[in-house]
Every structure is written in structure tokens, then in C-alpha cells.
TIDREN-964836 format. One record per residue: x, y, z of N, C-alpha, C, O in turn. Coordinates in steps of 0.2 Angstrom, whole numbers, plus 5000, padded with zeros to 4 digits. Layout:
N
XYZXYZXYZXYZ...
//
This chain:
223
510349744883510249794888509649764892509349724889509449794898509149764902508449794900508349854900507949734899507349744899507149784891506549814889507549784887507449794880507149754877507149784872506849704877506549664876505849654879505549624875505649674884505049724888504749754883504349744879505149834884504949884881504749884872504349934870504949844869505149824862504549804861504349814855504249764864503549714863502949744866502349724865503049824870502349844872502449914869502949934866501649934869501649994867501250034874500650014876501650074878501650104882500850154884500550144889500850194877500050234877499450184879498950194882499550134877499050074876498949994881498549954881499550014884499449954890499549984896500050014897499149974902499149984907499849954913499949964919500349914909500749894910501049934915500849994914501749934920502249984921502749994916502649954912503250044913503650054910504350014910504349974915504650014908505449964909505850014911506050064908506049984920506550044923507049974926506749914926507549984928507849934932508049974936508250024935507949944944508049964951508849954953509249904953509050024956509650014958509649954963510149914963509249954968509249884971509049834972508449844975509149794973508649734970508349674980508749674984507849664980507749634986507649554981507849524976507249544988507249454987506449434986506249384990506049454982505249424982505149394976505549394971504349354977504449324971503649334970503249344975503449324963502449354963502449294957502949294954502049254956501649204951501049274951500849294956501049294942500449304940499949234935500149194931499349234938499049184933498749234926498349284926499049224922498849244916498449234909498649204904497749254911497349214904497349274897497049324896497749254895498049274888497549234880496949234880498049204875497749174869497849114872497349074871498349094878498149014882498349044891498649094893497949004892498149014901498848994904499148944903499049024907499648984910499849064915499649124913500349034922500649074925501249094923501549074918501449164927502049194925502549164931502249204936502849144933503549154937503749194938503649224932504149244943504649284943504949294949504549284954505749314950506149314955506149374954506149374948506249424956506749484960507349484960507549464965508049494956508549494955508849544949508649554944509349564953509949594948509349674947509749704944509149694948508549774948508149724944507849764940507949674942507349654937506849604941506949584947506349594937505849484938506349474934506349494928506749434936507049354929506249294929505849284933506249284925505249274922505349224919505849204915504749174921504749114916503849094916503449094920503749064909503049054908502848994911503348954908502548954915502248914918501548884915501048904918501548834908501048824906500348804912499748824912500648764915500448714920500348734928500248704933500648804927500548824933501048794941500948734941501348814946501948774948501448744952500848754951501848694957501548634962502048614967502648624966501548594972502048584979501948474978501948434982501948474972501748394969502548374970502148364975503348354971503748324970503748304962504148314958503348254962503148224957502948264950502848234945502848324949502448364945503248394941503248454944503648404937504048434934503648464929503348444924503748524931503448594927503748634921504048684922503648614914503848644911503948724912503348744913504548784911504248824912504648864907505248844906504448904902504848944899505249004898504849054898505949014898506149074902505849104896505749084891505549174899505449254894505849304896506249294900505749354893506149424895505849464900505249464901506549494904506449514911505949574911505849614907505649584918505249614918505249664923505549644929505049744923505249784930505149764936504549734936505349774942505049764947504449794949504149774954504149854945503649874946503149834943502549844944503149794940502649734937502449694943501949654942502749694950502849644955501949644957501649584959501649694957501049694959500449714956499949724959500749704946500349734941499749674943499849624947499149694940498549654942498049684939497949744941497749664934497149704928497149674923497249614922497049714918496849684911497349704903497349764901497449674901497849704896497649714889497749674885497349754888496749774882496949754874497449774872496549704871496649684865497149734859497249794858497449694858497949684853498649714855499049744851498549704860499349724863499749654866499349604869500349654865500649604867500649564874500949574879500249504873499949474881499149484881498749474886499049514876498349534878497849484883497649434882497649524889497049464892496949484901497149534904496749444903496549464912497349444915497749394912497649484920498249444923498049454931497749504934498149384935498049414942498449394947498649334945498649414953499249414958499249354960498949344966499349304958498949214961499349184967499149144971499949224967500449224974501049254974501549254969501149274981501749324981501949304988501649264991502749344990503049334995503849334996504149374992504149305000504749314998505249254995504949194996505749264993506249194989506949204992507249254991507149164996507849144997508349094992508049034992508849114989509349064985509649024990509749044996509848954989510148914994510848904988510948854984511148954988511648984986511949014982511449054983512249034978512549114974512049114970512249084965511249154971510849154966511049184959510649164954511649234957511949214949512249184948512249174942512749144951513249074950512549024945512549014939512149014951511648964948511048974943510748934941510849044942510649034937511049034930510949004925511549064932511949044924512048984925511948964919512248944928512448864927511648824925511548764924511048864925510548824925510148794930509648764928510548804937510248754941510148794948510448804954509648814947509448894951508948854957508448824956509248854964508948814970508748874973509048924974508048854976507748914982507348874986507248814987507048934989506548914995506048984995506349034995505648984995504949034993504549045000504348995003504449075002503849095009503249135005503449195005502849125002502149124998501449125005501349105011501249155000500549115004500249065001499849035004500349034994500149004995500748924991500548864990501348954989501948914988502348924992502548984992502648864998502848845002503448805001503448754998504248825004504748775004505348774998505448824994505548704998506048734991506048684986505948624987506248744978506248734974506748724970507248754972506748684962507248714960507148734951506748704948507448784949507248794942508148764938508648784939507748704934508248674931508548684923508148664919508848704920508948704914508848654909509148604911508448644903508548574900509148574896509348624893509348534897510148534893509948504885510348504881509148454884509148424877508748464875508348494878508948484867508648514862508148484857508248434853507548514857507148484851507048524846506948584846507048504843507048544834506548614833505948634832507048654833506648724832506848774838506848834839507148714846507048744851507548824854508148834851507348844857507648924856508248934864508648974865508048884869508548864873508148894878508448924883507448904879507148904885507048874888506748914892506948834890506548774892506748764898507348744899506548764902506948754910506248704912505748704909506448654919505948634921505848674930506248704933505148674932505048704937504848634944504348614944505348624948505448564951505248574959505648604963504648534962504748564969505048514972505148454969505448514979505848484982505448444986504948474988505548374990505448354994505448405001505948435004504948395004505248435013504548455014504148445009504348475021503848475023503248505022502748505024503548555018503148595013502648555006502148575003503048495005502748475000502248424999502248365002501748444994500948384995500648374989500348414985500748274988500948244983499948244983499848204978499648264985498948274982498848364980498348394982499348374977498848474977498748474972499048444967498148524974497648544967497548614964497048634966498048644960498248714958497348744957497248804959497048704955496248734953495848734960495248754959496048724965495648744971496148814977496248834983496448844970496748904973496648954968497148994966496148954966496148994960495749074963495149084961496149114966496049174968496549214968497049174968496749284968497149334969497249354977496849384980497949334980498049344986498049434987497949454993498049474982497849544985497149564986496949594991496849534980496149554980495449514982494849534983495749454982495449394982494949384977494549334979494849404970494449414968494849344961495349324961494249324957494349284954494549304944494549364943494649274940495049294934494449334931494549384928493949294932493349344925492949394932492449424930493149414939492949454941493449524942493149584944494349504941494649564938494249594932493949644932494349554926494049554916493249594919493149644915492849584924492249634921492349684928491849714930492949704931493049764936493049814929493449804925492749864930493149924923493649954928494049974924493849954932494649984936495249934934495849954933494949874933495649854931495949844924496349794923495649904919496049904913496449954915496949974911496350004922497150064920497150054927497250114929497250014931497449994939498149954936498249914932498649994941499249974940499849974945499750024948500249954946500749964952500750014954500650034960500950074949501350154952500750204949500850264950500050154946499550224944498850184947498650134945498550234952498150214955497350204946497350224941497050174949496350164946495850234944496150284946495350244942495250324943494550294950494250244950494450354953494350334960493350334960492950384960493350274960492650244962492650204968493150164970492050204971491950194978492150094977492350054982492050074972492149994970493249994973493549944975493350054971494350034970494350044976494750004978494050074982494450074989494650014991495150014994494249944991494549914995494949884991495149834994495049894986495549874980496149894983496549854984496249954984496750004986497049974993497649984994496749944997496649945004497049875003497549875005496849835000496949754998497849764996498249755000498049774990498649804989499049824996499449784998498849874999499249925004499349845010499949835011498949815011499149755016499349735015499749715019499349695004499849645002500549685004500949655008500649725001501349745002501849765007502549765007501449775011501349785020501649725024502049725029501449675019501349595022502149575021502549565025502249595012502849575011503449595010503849555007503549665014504049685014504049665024504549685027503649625027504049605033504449545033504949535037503949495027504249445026505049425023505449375023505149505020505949515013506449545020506949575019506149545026506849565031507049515034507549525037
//
């Protein structure tokens, strides 16, 4: 079932998370949360089928050609997660700061379920701050114990791509602009969440305001 696997792993009372709905329909965006959890690493996610189809990025993705990204498929996530950004309170599953690290929109360069079932899922991203196209590949070799997620995150050759980038000279939140330990000491961002506003201090308005832009932004780019 869709997103049963979501839902199974949180406890709803206790994480500022959204709930597991799947959307009757589905657009074409794509959001990297950077996530410092028990280790750091980015989230992947497309938009597709009413879900995020989601993979863990230890190493965070690159417009490097050269850089093949491990990334790990996880289970899918709702669409209202697209613009989750806060903190996830100790002893819940994920626990830790997560922040909007980039968003925008994803075009498939062909039957985006054809190729993800085959493994070999090609796109093109308009981000602010991942640019051009990509491809997520399936590994086909298995190492002892492995559970068959393992896909590699590959940037493509094209003019978007730059064989000097430095993931750590981008380390801000395209909504809020704020950095990981300056979400972790906001108190608004332990119950700030996509479809539940923050409780209202003069500090969330331009929190609010930042949001309304980002989404503003990227539903001109999803037409």
C-alpha cells in the first residue's frame, strides 16, 4: 500500500511531520532536504504517481559528472512533505534538523514509470540550485546483506555541469535561507510544517513570507 511504510515508522502525536495521504494528482517537482539526523546526509525526492519516490544521498548530489552518488531508495513520502522544514524531536524515527537545501521542478526524458522500474530513471531538474540532467541508476551488483537499494545518483554531461563543485559552499535553505543549527535553535521549527502553520511569533512572519515565495516560485516553474 502506498506510503504504509511512511506511516508505520512515525508516530504522528510526536513528529511535526505531514501525515501519509497520496494525492489524486501528481505534478512534476523535485525538493533535496539536507537532513542531519544520527549521520548527515540529503534526501532526494521526485513527485510522482501522488507520492516523493525518495532516496537517501549520503554524500549529497553534484553537478561533478565525475562524482557517482550513492543514493539509497527509502520509502515514499507524501507530497505534503515537499516543503517540510524543522526539527524532528528525539526519539522518533529520523530524529534531527531537516532543511529545504533545494527545490524546483523535474522533467523525465522519457516514460518516467517505464524507467523507473527498469532502473534507469533519466531527468532534467530546474532547481535553484541543481541544474540540467540526471540520471538515477539501479546497481545491478549485490553485496552481502544488501536489500536491493542501492541506486547510483549520476550527473550528466551538458552545460549545466561543474567538474569543480563544492556541495559545502551551498549550505543554506532555499526558502528560508537560514542555516542547519539556525533551524535546530528557531523554537518554531519543532511544529512548522507544510499544511500547519508555527504558533505565531513576530520571528515566523518572514518564515511564512519565505515559503509563500518559495512555492509561488515553483509552481511557475511545474507549468
Amino acid at each position: 500500500m502506498p506510503l504504509q511504510e511512511y506511516k508505520r515508522k512515525r508516530r504522528f502525536d510526536e513528529t511535526p511531520e505531514p501525515p501519509p495521504k497520496v494525492e489524486a494528482k501528481t505534478g512534476r517537482r523535485f525538493v533535496v532536504q539536507k537532513h542531519r539526523a544520527s549521520h548527515l546526509h540529503y534526501d532526494f525526492r521526485l513527485e510522482m504517481e501522488g507520492v516523493l519516490k525518495s532516496w537517501a544521498v549520503p554524500k549529497g548530489p553534484s553537478l561533478n559528472p565525475a562524482d557517482k552518488r550513492l543514493a539509497m531508495m527509502v520509502e515514499d513520502h507524501p507530497v505534503s512533505y515537499f516543503h517540510f522544514e524543522g526539527v524532528i524531536p528525539p526519539g522518533n524515527y529520523g530524529a534531527g534538523t531537516v532543511m529545504v537545501w533545494d527545490t524546483g521542478s523535474w522533467e523525465p526524458l522519457g516514460d518516467a514509470a517505464a524507467m523507473l522500474k527498469k532502473g534507469d530513471l533519466k531527468f532534467r531538474l530546474h532547481g535553484d540550485k541543481l541544474k540540467g540532467e540526471f540520471v538515477l541508476a539501479h546497481m545491478r551488483s549485490r553485496r552481502p546483506g544488501s536489500k536491493g537499494t542501492e541506486w547510483l545518483l549520476i550527473k550528466k554531461r551538458d552545460n549545466a555541469a561543474n567538474p569543480g563543485y563544492d556541495i559545502d559552499k551551498y549550505d543554506y535553505s532555499v526558502l528560508t535561507k537560514r542555516s542547519l543549527d539556525e533551524i535546530a535553535n528557531d523554537e518554531g521549527s519543532a511544529e512548522w510544517e507544510s499544511n500547519r502553520k508555527a504558533k505565531r511569533t513576530k520571528k515566523n512572519d518572514w518564515l511564512d513570507e519565505s515559503v509563500a515565495k518559495a512555492k509561488k516560485k515553483s509552481s511557475r516553474r511545474a507549468r
